[in-house]
RORO-77339 format. One line per 10 residues: for each residue x, y negated, z negated of C-alpha. Coordinates in steps of 0.05 Angstrom, whole numbers, plus 5000, padded with zeros to 4 digits. Each point is the difference from the previous one (the first is absolute). Layout:
N
X Y Z | ...
This chain:
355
2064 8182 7801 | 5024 5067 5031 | 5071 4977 4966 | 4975 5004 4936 | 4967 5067 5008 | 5064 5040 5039 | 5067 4965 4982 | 5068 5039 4977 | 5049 4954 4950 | 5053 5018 4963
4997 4984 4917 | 5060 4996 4944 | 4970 5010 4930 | 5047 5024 4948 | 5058 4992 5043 | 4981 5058 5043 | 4967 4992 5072 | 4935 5025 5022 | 4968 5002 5071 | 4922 4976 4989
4951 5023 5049 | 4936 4975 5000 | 4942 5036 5049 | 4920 4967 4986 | 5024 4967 4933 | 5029 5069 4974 | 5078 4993 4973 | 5045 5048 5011 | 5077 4992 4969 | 5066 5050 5005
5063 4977 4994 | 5043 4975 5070 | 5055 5050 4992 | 5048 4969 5050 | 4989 4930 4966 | 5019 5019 4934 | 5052 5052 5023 | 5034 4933 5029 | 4991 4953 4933 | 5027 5063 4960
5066 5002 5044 | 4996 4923 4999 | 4997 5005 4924 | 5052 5058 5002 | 5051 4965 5043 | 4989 4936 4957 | 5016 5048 4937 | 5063 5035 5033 | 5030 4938 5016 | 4993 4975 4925
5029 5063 4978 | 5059 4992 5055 | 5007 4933 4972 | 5005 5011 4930 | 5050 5059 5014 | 5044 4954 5031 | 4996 4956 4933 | 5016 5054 4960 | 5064 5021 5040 | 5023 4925 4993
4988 5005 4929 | 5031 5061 4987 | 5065 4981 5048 | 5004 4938 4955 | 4995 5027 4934 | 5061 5055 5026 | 5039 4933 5011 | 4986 4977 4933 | 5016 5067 4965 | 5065 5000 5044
5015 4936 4983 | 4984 5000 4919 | 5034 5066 5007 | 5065 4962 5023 | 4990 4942 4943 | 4991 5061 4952 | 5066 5034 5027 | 5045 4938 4999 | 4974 4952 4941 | 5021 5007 4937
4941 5000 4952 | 5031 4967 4947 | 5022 4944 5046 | 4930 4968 5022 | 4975 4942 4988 | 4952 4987 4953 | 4918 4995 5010 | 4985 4921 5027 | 4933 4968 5003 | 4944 5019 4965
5029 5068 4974 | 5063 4962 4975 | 4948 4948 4956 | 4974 5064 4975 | 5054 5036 4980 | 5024 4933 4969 | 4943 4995 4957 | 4996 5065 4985 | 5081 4996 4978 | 4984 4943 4946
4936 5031 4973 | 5046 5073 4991 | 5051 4959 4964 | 4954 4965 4945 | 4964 5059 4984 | 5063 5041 4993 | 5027 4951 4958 | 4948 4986 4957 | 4986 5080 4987 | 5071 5013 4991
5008 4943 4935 | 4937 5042 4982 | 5042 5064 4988 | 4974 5042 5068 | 5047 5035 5049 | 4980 4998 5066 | 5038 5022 5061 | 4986 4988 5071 | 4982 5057 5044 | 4966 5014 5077
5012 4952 5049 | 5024 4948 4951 | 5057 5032 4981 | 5016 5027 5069 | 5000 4934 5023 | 5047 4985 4936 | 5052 5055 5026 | 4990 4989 5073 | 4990 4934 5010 | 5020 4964 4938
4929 4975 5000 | 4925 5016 5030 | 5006 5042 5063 | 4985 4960 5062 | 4929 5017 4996 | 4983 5012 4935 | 4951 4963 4972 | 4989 5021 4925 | 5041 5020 4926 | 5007 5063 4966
5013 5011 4927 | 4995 5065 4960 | 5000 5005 4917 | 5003 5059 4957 | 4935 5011 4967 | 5018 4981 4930 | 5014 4925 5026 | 4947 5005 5048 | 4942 5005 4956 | 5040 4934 4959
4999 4972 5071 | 4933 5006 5009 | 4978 4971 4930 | 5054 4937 5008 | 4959 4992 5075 | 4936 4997 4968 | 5022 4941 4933 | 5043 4964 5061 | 4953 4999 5065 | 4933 5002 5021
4975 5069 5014 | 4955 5009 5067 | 4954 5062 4965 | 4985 5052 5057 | 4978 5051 4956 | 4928 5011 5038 | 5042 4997 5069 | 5026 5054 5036 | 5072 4981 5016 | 5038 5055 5019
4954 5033 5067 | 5011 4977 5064 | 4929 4996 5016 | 4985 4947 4949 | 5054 4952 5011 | 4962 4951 5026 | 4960 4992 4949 | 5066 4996 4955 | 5031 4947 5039 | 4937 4963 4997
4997 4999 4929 | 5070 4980 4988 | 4986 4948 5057 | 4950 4967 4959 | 5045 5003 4938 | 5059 4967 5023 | 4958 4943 5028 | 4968 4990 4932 | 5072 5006 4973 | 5048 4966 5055
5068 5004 4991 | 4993 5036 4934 | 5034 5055 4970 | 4943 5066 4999 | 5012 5065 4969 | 4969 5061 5028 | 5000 5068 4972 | 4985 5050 5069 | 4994 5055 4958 | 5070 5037 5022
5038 4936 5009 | 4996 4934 4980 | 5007 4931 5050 | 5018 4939 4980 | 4973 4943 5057 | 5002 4930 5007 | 4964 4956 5058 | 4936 4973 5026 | 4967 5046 5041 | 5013 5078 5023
5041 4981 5055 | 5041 4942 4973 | 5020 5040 4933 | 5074 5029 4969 | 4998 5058 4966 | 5048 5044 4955 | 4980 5075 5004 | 5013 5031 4933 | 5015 5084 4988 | 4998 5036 4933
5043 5065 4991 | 5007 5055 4960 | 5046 5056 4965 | 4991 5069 5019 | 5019 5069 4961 | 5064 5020 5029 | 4974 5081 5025 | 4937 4962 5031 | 5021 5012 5070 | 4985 4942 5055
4960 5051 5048 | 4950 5012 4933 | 4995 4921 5000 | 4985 5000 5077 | 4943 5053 4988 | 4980 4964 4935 | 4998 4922 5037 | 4956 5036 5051 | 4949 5023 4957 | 5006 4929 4974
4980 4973 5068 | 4926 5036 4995 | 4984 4976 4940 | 5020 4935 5012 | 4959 5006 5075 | 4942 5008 4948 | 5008 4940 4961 | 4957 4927 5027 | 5031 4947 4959 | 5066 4981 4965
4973 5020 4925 | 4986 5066 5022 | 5067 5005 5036 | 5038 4971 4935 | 4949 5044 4952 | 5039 5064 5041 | 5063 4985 5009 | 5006 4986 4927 | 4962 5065 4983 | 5047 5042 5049
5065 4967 4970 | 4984 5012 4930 | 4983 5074 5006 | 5053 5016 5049 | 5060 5023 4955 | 5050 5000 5064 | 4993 4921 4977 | 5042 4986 4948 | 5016 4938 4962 | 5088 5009 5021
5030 5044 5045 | 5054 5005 5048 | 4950 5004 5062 | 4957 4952 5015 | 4950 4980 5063 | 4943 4951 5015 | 4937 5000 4966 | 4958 5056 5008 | 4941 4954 5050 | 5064 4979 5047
5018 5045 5062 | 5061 4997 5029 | 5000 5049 5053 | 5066 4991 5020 | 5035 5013 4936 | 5042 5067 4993 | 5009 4998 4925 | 4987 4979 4932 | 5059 4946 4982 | 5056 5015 4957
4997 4943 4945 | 5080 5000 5000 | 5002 4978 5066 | 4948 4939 4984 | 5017 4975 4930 | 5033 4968 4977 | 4977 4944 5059 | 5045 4954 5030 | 4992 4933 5036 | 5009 4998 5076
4981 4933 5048 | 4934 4991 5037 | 5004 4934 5039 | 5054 4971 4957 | 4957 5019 4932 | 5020 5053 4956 | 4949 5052 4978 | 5007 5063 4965 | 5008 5071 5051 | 5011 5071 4971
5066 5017 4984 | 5010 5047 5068 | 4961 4958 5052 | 5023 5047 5061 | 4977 5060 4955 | 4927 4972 4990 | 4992 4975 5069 | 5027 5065 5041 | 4952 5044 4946 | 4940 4953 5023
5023 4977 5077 | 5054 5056 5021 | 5075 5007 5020 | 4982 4952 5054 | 4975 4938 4957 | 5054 4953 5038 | 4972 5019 5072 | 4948 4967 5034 | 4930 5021 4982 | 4953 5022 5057
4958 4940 4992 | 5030 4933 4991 | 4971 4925 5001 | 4940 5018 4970 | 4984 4959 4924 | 4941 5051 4980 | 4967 4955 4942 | 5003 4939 5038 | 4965 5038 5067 | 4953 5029 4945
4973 4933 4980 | 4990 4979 5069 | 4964 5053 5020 | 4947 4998 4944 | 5000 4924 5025 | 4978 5025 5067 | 4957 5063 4983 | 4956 4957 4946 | 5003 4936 5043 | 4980 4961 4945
4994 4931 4996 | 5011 5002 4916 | 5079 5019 5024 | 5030 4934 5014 | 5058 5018 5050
C-alpha cells in the first residue's frame, strides 16, 4: 500500500525521459537529465557513424567516377570518331526504323516538288559517320518556308493529322500531358502515318504507343533582309520567347508566330540570308546562313541512302556546332528521345503504356 503512495519511476513519453515521483497519490515529473543525456549521445554516435559511413561511399564513388573520366578520357584521346561502330540492340532497331520511315517521306515529298535538306544531328551523323551517330536516336529535316507551307498542306490530303490545337506542346511543364495525348492517338492509330503541326515545327510519327513510336522532326526557315544584322535577330527571338511563355495551347502559339512573321519586314519572301523559323532557338548558332553556301543542295550518304545536305555541309555544321564538330562531344552514349520516352514511362507509371 505504502508503494503506491511513495514510489520514484522513470517514464518515456514523446521520446523524452521523465523521472515520476509520486508522494500520498501526488505526481511529480522532470526530466532524468543523465538518462536522456546518454540516449542523445546514443542517438548522436548512431548518427556520426551513418555520416562516417556515407562519407566513405561518397569517396568510393567519386574515386570511381575519376577512373571512368580517366579512362573515357583515354578512349576519347585515341579513337577515331568516325571509326566506331554503329549503335546495336534496341538503339540500332530504332535507328533502323527510323532510317526507312526518313527515306519514304523524303521520297514521296521530293516527287511532290519540295526541297528538303538534312540538318542537326542528322546530317552530322551524315558527315561524321556516314550515318546516325552512335547514339542518336531521331531525323532532322529543314525546308524553306515557301515549300514548307506546301509541305504542310500535302501532310494534311496524305496522312492523318493528330489535332493538338487545345494542347500546350511546346512548355516543359506540360509535357506530360502532351505525351499522353499523343499516347492515346497512336494506339487508336497503330502503325499509322500522323501529322502534327507543333506550332513552330511540324512531326511526322508512326507507332503504337509514346514509347514504341518513329518520328521525323520537321523545321521551316526563312529569308532575311540582307542589313538585318544577326545580333537584332538574337534580341528580336528573345522577345519572341515571352510572348510565346504566354501562350497555353498550339492555336495560340501558331495564331503568333504567323502574326509576328507577316508584320516583320526583316522576313522576306527571297534573300541571300536565311535562318530557322522565327519559334525555333538555336542557341548555338553564330549566324544567319549564306544561301550560296546551301543551294543549290547536293546528295551525300546516310547509312547507304542518299538524301539531300546543303551545298557546304562543314559550313552549316561549324556555324551551328563549332570548329570542333569532328571531336568528341562532352557527353556521349546518351539517345535523348529514346531516354525521354522512358522516363515519362516511369514518372506516369501507367498501366495504359504497354512496355
Amino acid at each position: 500500500m505504502l508503494k503506491d503512495l511513495f514510489y520514484s519511476k522513470n517514464i518515456t513519453e514523446n521520446e523524452n525521459i521523465y523521472k515520476e515521483i509520486n508522494i500520498l497519490g501526488i505526481k511529480f515529473r522532470h526530466l532524468n537529465i543523465k538518462t536522456m543525456y546518454k540516449s542523445t549521445k546514443a542517438q548522436l554516435d548512431k548518427k556520426t557513424e551513418q555520416l562516417d559511413l556515407k562519407k566513405e561511399q561518397l569517396r568510393i564513388r567519386t574515386k570511381q567516377l575519376e577512373i571512368k573520366t580517366r579512362e573515357v578520357d583515354f578512349f576519347k584521346k585515341h579513337c577515331d570518331i568516325t571509326a566506331l561502330k554503329p549503335a546495336d540492340g534496341e538503339l540500332r532497331d530504332i535507328q533502323l526504323k527510323v532510317l526507312e520511315f526518313a527515306k519514304n517521306i523524303t521520297n514521296e515529298i521530293s516527287e511532290n516538288g519540295i526541297q528538303y535538306f538534312l540538318l542537326h544531328g542528322s546530317l552530322l551523323g551524315a558527315v561524321r559517320h556516314k550515318g546516325f551517330i552512335p547514339w542518336d536516336d531521331d531525323f532532322d529535316i529543314g525546308i524553306l518556308r515557301e515549300d514548307f507551307e506546301k509541305f504542310k498542306q500535302y501532310c494534311r490530303e496524305k496522312y492523318t493529322e493528330i489535332d493538338i490545337s487545345s494542347i500546350c506542346a511546346h512548355k516543359l511543364e506540360t509535357m506530360n500531358e502532351f505525351y499522353s495525348f499523343v499516347d492515346e492517338f497512336l494506339k487508336k492509330n497503330p502503325n499509322t502515318v500522323l501529322f502534327m503541326d507543333r506550332g513552330n515545327i511540324c512531326q511526322l510519327i508512326k507507332g503504337t504507343n509514346i514509347y514504341e513510336h518513329i518520328n521525323l522532326d520537321i523545321f521551316p526557315f526563312d529569308y532575311y533582309k540582307d542589313d538585318y544584322s544577326f545580333d537584332e535577330h538574337r534580341k528580336y527571338i528573345e522577345n519572341i520567347k515571352e510572348k510565346v511563355a504566354k501562350t497555353d495551347n498550339t492555336k495560340a502559339l501558331s495564331e503568333l508566330l504567323d502574326s509576328e512573321r507577316k508584320n516583320n519586314s526583316n522576313i522576306i519572301d527571297k534573300g541571300n540570308k536565311m535562318f530557322y523559323g522565327i519559334g525555333v532557338s538555336i542557341k548555338s548558332a553564330k549566324q544567319f546562313y549564306d544561301v550560296s553556301e546551301i543551294f543549290p543542295l547536293k546528295k551525300m550518304e546516310f547509312e547507304g541512302v542518299e538524301f539531300s545536305v546543303p551545298k557546304s555541309p562543314d559550313y552549316y555544321i561549324k556555324n551551328e556546332i563549332g570548329e570542333d564538330y569532328m571531336d568528341y562531344p562532352d557527353i556521349i552514349g546518351n539517345p535523348h528521345h529514346l531516354y525521354n520516352r522512358k522516363f515519362f514511362m516511369s514518372e506516369n507509371n501507367s498501366d495504359t503504356i504497354e512496355k
